[in-house]
C-alpha positions as CSV (number, residue, x, y, z in Angstrom):
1,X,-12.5,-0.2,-15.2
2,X,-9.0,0.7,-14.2
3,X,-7.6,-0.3,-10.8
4,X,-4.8,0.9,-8.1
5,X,-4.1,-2.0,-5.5
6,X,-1.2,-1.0,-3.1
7,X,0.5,-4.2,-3.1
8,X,2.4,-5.7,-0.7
9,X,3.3,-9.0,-2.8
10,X,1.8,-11.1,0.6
11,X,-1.0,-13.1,-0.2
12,X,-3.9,-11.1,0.1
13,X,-2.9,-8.7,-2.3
14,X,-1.8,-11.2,-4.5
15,X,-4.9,-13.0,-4.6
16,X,-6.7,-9.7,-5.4
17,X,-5.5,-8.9,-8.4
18,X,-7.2,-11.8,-10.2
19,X,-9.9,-11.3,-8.1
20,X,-10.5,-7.7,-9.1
21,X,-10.3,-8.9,-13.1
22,X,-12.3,-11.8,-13.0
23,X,-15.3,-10.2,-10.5
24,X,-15.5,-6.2,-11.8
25,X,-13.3,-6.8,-15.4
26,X,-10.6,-4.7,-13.9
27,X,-7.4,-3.7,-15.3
28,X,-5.3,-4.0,-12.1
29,X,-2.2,-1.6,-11.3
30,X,-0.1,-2.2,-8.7
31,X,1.9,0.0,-5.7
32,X,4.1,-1.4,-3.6
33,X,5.6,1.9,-1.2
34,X,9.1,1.2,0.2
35,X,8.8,2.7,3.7
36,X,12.1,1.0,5.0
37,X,10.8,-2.7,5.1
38,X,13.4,-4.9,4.4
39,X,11.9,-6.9,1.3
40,X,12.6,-7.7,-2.5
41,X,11.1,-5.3,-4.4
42,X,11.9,-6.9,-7.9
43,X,10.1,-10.3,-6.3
44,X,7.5,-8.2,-5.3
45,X,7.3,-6.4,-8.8
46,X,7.3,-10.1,-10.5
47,X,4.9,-11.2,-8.4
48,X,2.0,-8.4,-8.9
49,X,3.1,-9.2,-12.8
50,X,2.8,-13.4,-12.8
51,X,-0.6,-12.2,-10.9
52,X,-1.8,-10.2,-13.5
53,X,-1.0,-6.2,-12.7
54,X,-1.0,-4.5,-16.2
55,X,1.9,-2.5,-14.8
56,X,3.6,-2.0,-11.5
57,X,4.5,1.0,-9.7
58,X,7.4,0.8,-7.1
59,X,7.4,4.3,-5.0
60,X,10.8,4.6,-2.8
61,X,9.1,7.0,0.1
62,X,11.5,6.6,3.0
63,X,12.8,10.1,3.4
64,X,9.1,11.3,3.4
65,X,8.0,8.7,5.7
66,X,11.1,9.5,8.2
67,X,10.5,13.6,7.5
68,X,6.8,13.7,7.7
69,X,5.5,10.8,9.9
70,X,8.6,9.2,12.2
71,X,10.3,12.2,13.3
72,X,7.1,14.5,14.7
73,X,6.0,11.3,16.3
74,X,9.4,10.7,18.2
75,X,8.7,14.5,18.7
76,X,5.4,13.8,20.4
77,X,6.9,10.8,22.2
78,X,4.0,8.9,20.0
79,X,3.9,5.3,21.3
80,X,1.3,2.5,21.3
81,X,0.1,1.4,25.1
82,X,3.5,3.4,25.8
83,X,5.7,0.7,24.3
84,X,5.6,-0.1,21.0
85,X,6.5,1.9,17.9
86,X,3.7,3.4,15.5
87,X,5.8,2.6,12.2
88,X,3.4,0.0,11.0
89,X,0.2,2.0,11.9
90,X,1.9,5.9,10.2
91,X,3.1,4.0,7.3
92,X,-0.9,3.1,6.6
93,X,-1.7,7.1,5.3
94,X,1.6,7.2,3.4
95,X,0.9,4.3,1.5
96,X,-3.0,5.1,0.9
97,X,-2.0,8.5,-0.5
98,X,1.1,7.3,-2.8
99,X,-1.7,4.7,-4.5
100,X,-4.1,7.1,-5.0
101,X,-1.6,9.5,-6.2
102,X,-0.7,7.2,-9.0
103,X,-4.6,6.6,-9.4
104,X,-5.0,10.2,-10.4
105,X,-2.1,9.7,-13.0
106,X,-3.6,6.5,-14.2
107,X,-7.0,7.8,-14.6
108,X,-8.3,4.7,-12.4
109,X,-11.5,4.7,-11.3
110,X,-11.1,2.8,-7.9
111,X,-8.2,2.2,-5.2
112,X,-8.1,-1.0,-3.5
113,X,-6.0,-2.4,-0.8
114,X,-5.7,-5.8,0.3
115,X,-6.3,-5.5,4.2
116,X,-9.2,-7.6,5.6
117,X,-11.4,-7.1,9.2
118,X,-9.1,-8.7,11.3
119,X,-6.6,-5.9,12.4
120,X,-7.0,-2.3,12.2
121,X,-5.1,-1.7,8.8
122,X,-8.4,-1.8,6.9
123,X,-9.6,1.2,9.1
124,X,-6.5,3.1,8.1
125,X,-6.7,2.6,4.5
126,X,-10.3,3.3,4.3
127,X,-10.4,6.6,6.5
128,X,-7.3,8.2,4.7
């Protein structure tokens, strides 16, 4: 069994990758999307790697992200409880679709993220 896991390189995601060999035999790939967070993506990449990821992917997808998600929702004055920024919650579908893009190219047979119950991120991931 061959696995995508879009990786973040925070804990949950870390600790899935040996999860995901130990409990299904899985060969684990990694996919960390670069959105415009401000984070190390070689750590990250070493980290998924020290973990166990058979190979990493690192996808730069800012322009899209800005082109595709940001800009029409400034457009649409798109705003959570009228305040606060959707970045974190349009970024969700952008990352869902890069992993299972390089899932296709893999020839994995599963996706798996590493949000749990306790925000609404798992919701996003599952439904895209």
């Amino acid at each position: 069994m061959k696995v995508a896991l879009a990786y973040s390189g925070g804990l949950d995601t870390t600790v899935s990758i040996p999860w995901l060999k130990e409990k299904y035999g899985a060969e684990v790939i990694t996919v960390t999307v670069d959105v415009g967070q401000d984070e190390d993506f070689a750590a990250i990449e070493e980290r998924a790697l020290s973990a166990g990821a058979s190979k990493h992917y690192f996808i730069d997808a800012k322009r899209e992200f800005v082109e595709n998600y940001i800009k029409p929702c400034i457009m649409a004055n798109g705003l959570y409880e009228d305040e606060y920024p959707l970045g974190t919650a349009l970024a969700r579908p952008l990352i869902a679709t890069k992993t299972v893009e390089v899932a296709l190219k893999e020839g994995c047979d599963a996706v798996a993220h590493g949000c749990t119950g306790k925000g609404n991120d798992q919701l996003r991931f599952d439904t895209t």
